[in-house]
TIDREN-621552 format. One record per residue (C-alpha): residue number from 1; x, y, z. Coordinates in steps of 0.5 Angstrom, whole numbers. Example, Ala and Ser with C-alpha at 12.3 -4.5 7.8 and 13.67 -1.06 7.14 Angstrom:
2
(pt 1, (25, -9, 16))
(pt 2, (27, -2, 14))
***
This chain:
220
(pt 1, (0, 0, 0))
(pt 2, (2, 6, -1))
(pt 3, (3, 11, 5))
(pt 4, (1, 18, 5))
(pt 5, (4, 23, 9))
(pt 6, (1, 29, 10))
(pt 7, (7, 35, 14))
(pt 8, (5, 41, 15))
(pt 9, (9, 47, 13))
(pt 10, (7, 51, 19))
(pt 11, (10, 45, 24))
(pt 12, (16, 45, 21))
(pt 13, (18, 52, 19))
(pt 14, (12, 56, 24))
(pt 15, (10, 62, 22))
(pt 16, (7, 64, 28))
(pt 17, (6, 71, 33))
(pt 18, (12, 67, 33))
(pt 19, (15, 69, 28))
(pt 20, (19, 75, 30))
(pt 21, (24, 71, 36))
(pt 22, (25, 65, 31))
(pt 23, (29, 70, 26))
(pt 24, (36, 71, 27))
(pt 25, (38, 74, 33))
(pt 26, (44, 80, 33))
(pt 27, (49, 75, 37))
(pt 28, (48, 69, 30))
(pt 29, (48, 75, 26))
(pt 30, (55, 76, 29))
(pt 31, (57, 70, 30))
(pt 32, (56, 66, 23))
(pt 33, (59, 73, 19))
(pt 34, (65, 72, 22))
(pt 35, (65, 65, 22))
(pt 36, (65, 66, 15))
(pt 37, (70, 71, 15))
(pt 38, (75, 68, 18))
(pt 39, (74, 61, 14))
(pt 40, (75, 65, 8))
(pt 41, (81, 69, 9))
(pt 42, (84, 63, 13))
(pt 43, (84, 60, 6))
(pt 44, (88, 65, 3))
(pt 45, (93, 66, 8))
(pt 46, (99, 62, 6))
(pt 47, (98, 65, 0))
(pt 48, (106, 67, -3))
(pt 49, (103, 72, -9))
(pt 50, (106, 80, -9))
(pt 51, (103, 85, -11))
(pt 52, (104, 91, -15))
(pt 53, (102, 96, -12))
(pt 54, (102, 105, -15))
(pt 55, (104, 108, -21))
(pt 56, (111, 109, -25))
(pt 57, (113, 116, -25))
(pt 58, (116, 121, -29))
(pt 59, (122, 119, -24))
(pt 60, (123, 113, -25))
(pt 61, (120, 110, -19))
(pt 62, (118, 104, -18))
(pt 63, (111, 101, -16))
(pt 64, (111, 99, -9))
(pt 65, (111, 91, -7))
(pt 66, (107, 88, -2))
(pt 67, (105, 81, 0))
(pt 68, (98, 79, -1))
(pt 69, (97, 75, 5))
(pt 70, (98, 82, 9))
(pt 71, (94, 86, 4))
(pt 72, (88, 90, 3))
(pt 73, (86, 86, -4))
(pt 74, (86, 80, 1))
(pt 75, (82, 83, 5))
(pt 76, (77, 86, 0))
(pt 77, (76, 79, -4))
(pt 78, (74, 75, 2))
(pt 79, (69, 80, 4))
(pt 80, (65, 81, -3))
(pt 81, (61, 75, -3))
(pt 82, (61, 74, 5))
(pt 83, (54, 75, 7))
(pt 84, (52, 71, 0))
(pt 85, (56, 65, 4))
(pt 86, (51, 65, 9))
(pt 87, (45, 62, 3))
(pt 88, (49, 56, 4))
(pt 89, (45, 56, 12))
(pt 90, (40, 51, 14))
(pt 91, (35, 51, 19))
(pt 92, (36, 46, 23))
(pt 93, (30, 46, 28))
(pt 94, (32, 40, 32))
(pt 95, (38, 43, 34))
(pt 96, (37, 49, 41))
(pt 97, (39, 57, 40))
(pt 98, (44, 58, 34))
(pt 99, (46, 51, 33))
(pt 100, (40, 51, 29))
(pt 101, (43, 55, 24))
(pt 102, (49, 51, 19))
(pt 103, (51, 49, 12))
(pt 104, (48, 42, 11))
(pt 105, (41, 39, 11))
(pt 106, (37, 38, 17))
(pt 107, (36, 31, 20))
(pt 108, (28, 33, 19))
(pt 109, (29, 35, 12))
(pt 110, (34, 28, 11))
(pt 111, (28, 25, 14))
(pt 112, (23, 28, 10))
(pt 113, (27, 27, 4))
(pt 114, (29, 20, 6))
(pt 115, (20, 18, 6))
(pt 116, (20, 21, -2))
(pt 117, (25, 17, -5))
(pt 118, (22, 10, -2))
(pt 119, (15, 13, -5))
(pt 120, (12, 16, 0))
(pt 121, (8, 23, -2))
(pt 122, (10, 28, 3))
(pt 123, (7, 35, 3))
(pt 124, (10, 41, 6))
(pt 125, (6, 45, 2))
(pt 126, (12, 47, -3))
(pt 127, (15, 44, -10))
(pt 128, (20, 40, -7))
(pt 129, (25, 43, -13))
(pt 130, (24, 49, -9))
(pt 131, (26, 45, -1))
(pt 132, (33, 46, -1))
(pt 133, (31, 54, -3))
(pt 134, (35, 59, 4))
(pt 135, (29, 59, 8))
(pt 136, (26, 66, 11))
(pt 137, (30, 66, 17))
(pt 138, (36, 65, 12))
(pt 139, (35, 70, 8))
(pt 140, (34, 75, 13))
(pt 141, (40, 73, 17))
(pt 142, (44, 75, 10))
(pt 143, (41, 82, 9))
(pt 144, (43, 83, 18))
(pt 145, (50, 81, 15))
(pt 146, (50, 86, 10))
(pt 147, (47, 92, 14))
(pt 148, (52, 90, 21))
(pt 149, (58, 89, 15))
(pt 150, (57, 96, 13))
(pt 151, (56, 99, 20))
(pt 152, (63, 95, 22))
(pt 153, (67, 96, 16))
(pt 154, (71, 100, 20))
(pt 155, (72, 95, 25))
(pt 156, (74, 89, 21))
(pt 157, (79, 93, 18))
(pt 158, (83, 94, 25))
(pt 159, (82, 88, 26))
(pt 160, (85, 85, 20))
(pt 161, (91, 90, 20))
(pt 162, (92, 90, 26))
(pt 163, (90, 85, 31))
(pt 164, (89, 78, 28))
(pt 165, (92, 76, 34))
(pt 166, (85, 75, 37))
(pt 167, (79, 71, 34))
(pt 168, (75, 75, 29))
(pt 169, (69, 73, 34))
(pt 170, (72, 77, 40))
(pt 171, (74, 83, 37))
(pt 172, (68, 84, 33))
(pt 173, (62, 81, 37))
(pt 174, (64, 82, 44))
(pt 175, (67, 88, 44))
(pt 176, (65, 92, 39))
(pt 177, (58, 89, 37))
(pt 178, (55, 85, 43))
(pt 179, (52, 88, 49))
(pt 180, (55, 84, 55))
(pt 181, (47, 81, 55))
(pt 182, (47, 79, 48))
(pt 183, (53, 74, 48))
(pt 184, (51, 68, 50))
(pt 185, (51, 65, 43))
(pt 186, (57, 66, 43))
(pt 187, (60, 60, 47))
(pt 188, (56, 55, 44))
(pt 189, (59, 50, 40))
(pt 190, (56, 44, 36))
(pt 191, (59, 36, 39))
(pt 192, (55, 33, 33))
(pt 193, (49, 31, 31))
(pt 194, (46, 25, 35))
(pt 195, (40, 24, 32))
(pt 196, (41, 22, 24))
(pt 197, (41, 15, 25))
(pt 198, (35, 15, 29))
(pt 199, (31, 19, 24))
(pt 200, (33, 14, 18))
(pt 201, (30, 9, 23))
(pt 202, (24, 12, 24))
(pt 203, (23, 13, 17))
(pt 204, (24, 6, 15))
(pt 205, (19, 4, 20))
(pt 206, (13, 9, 17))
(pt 207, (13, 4, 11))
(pt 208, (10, -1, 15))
(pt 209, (5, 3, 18))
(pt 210, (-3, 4, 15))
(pt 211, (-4, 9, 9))
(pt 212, (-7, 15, 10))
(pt 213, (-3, 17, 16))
(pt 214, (-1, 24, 18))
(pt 215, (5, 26, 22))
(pt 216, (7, 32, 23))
(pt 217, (15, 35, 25))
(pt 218, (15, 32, 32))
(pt 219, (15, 25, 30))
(pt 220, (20, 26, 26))
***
């Protein structure tokens, strides 16, 4: 017999009075734009490139020789496209506080995913071609990003020439963008999904199960 699931949308994602505490907070903002950030220079930093920099004069001068790994170019190039990384986020729900934010799919969705590809019709209400699209509170941490990147562009850039010897996090967020209040996502690390396993298992045991059933993301 062929299952019928019905999940709905407003379980998984609510969109509720709610709805405003679920998007990101100022603290995730920070956190995961320097995430991001400092990934993305550490990438470049043993980069052994020279760079070329000012015009030949009529006195014969020479351009000035820089290292990439110390110049502004480097830092230029990481920031251009740093809050267009935060799309690659996920919103996964089963996960407490900021932890509920990273790259990746959900155990819920993997779970739900899982039930389609054995046949099972699952509703959330959307195409699935569009299940791996940045969910509302994705795109609403992008555009966070891009307005507090602006407002401490000054910030970030003291930081990279001058104090690289403190975490990005600590610099920006807790010193300069954070209230003492606002910083407990900061100290919360993630020790490993726990739940993936389980969740296959569950799915594999819903096959068994009479048609016509509804579930919804508790369940799951």
């Amino acid at each position: 017999m062929k299952l019928y699931i019905l999940v709905l949308l407003s379980v998984l994602c609510p969109v509720t009075a709610e709805e405003d505490e679920r998007l990101p907070n100022k603290c995730e903002v920070c956190k995961f734009l320097t995430v991001e950030l400092q990934d993305a220079l550490e990438k470049t930093g043993r980069s052994k490139e020279v760079l070329e920099v000012g015009e030949v004069l009529d006195t014969g001068k020479r351009r000035r020789k820089i290292k990439y790994n110390t110049s502004e170019t480097r830092l230029t190039e990481a920031v251009d496209d740093i809050c267009e990384r935060i799309l690659q986020y996920s919103v996964h729900a089963e996960r407490p506080g900021s932890l509920r934010y990273a790259k990746g799919t959900s155990q819920t969705m993997a779970t739900l995913k899982n039930l389609v590809h054995k046949g099972v019709k699952v509703d959330l209400g959307l195409p699935f071609e569009l299940w791996d699209e940045p969910s509302v509170e994705v795109s609403d941490m992008k555009k966070q990003c891009e307005t507090m990147l602006e407002r401490y562009e000054d910030v970030v850039e003291d930081w990279y020439f001058h104090h690289q010897d403190q975490r990005l996090e600590n610099f920006l967020c807790t010193n300069h963008v954070l209230k003492t209040s606002e910083q407990e996502c900061i100290k919360e690390a993630w020790k490993g999904d726990m739940g993936t396993k389980r969740g296959d298992k569950e799915a594999e045991g819903d096959s068994t199960q009479e048609e016509e059933t509804t579930h919804d993301a508790g369940e799951l």
